[in-house]
N, C-alpha and C positions, 0 to 999 in steps of 0.2 A: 610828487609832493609827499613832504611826511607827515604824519596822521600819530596822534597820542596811542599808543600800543591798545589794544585792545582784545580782551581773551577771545581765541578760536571757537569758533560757535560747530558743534558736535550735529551734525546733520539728523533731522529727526527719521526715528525706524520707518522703514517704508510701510506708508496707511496710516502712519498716526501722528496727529499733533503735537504728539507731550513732548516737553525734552528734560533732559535730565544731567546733570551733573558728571563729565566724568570721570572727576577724582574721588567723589563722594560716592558710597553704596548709595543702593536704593533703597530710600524708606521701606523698612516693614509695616505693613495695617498691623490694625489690633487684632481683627478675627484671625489672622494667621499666628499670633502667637496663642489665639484661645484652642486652635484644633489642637495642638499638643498634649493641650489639659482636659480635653473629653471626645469621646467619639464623634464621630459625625453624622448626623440625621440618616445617611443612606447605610450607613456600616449596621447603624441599631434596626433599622427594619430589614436588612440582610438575616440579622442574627434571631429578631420574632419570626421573619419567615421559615428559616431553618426547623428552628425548635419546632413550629406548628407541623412542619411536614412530618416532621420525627415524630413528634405526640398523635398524629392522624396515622402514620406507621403501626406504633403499636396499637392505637384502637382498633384497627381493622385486621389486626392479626388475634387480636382475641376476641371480636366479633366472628369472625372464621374459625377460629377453636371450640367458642361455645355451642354455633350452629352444627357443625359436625358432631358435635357429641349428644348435642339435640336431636338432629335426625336420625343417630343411629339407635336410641330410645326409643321415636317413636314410628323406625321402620320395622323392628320386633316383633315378631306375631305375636299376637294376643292369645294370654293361654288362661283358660278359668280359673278365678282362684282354687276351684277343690280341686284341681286335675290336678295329678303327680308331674314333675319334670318324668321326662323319657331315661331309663336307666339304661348305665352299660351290661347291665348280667344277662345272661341267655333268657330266648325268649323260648318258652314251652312248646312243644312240638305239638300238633293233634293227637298225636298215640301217648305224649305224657299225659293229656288232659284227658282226653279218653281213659286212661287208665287211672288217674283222680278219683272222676266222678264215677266212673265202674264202683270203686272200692268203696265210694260214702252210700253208692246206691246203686246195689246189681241188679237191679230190676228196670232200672234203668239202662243198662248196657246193653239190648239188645232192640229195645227204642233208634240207641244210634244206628244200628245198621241200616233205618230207612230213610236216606238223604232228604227227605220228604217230610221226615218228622218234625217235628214243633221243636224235640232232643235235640235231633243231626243241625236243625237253621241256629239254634243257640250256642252249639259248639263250634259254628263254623263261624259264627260272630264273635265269637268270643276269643278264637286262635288268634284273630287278623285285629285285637282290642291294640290300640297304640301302647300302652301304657301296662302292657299284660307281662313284661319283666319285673312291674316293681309289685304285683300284686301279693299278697301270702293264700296260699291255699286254701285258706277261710276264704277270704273274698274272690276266689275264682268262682269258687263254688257259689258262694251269693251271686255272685251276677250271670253264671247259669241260671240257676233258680228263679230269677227273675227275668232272664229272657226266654225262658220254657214258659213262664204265666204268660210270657206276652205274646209270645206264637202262636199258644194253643188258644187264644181267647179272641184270636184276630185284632191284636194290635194296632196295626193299621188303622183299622175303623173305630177306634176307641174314640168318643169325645173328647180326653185331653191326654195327648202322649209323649206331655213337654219333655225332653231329653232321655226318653225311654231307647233303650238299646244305641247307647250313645258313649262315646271313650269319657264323657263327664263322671264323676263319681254318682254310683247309686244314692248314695244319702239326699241327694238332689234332683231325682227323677218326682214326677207329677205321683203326688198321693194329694186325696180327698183331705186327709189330716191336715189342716194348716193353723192347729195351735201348735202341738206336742212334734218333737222331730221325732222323725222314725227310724233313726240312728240312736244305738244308746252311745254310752261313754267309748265303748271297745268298737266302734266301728261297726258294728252288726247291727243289719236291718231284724229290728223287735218290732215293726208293726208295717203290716200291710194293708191301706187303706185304700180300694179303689170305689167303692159304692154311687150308683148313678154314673158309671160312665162309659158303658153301653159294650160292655165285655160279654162274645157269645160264645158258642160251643163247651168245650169238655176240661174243667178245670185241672189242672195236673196232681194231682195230690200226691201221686208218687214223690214226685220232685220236691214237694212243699216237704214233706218227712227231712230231705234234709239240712233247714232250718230248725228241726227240731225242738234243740238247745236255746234258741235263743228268740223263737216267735213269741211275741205276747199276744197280739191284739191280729186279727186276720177278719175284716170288716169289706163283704163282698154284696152288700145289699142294694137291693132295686137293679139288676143288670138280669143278662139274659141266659145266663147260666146254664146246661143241661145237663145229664148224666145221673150218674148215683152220686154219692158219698162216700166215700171208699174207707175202708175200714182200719186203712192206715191212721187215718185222722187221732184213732185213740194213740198212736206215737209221739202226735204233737204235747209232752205233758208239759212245759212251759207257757198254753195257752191260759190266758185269762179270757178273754174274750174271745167268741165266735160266731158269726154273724152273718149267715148268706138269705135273709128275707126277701122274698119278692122277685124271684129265680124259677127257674122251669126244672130242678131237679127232682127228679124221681127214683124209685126203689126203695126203701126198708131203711130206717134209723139205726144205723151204726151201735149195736150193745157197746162197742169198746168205747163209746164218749162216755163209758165209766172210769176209764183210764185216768182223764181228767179233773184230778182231784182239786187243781189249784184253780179249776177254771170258775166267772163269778157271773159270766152270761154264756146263757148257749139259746140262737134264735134259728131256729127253720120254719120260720112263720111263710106261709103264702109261696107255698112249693105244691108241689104232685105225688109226696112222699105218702107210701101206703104200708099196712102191716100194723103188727099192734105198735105200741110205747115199750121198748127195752128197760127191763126190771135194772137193768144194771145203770140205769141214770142216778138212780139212788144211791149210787157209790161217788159221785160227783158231790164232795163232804162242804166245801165253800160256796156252791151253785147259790145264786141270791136270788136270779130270776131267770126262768124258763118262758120261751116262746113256740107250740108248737100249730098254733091257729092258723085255719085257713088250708089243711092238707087233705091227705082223702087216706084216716087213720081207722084201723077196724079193731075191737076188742074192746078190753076192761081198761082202768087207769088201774095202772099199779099199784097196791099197798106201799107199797117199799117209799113210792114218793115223798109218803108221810116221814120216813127217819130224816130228809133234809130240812136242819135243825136251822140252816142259812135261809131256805131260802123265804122272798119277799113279797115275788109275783108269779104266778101260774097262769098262763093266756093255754084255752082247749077250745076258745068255739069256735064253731063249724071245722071241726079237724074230722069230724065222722059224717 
């Protein structure tokens, strides 16, 4: 039988019901003509994730740069501020030093020969100083000087011997002084203050001679001092002051503390010093006050004492 024509019917895709047209395309949605016009949702957090990783790249490479440069700061030793860097120039041999200190003081040079000496331990510390290239000649010598005080007075046992014989610069070793430094402008120890802090045996005076130039103030009072007074002391002619009260030394008042014209205290109170009063104090023209109380002194007072036109205070009793 025939049957009104009827269009062929297109078999729908295997799994699905739709069917569609097949002389006509197939509709386009609307969201497919919008992706052309802007990203799509997964592309733009593609592109945040990226960036993020990149930007967390570079913080952690200069988080990494600044710690290395951080720790290599503060893996540094630590060096005081007054201590010199280590120089490249030769460092001085023992026979250069030795032959130094020979020449500011021969009387000293034969000191060194006894490895024993209070001389020989200060040379022998002083060759092995770290910092002994960058020194000048002036200051080797000062830091002999002051490690010959500290040998011969039993350092060790000293009540305070904060950075005493140590590569730290002397301007900063333990003195009783703690207004005034005892450094002047030039680097030179001008005052030596150790009083009360329990320094025994035979003080060096040899050694002290060569400070000469530049000692003001040399303040040794109340410690356990022994010996004489050596007659070098009138070499010291920069002293202002000088001061060993309350000491064990003995023998005869030095005539040459008339050397000391600039000087404006001189105390040897409460010693064992015996013999008259040396007329030559009287040549001591600035002395403002005299201490010689508490010794075991025999004779007259000098007349002479009377031309000291400075001074202020005279202390005699029980000196006889």
């Amino acid at each position: 039988p025939v049957h009104d024509a009827v269009p062929a019917e297109i078999p729908s895709r295997p799994g699905s019901t739709d069917h569609y047209d097949a002389e006509k395309p197939s509709p386009v949605k609307p969201h497919a003509i919008d992706s052309k016009r802007r990203f799509s949702p997964f592309f733009v957090c593609l592109l945040v994730t990226i960036s993020m990783v990149i930007l967390g790249g570079i913080v952690a490479i200069v988080v990494l740069v600044l710690s290395g440069k951080l720790g290599d700061e503060t893996s540094s030793p630590a060096v005081s501020p007054t201590a010199p860097s280590p120089s490249s120039s030769p460092v001085a041999s023992p026979d250069d030093l030795t032959a130094l200190i020979s020449a500011s003081s021969p009387n000293t040079a034969s000191a060194l020969e006894d490895p024993t000496s209070a001389q020989a331990l200060a040379l022998a510390w002083l060759s092995k100083n770290q910092f002994l290239g960058t020194y000048s000649d002036k200051q080797k010598i000062q830091r002999f000087v002051l490690a010959v005080i500290f040998y011969s007075t039993t350092g060790e046992s000293w009540n305070d011997k904060d950075l005493w014989v140590s590569d730290i610069d002397e301007c900063d070793w333990y003195s009783s002084e703690v207004v005034n430094e005892v450094c002047n402008s030039e680097h030179e120890i001008d005052e030596i203050d150790l009083k009360m802090n329990g320094l025994s045996g035979e003080f060096p005076w040899t050694e002290l001679v060569m400070l000469s130039s530049q000692l003001l103030i040399l303040d040794l009072k109340e410690n356990r001092l022994s010996g004489s007074i050596a007659d070098v002391v009138g070499d010291m002619t920069s002293l202002l002051v000088f001061i060993v009260e309350n000491n064990q030394f003995t023998g005869t008042i030095p005539s040459t503390f008339g050397q000391l014209t600039d000087a404006r205290q001189l105390n040897l109170s409460q010693n064992r010093l015996s013999g008259s009063i040396p007329s030559e104090i009287a040549s001591m023209s600035s002395l403002q006050a005299l201490w010689l109380n508490d010794n075991l002194l025999t004779g007259t007072i000098p007349s002479e004492l009377g031309q000291l036109s400075n001074l202020r205070r005279i202390y005699l009793v029980s000196s006889w």
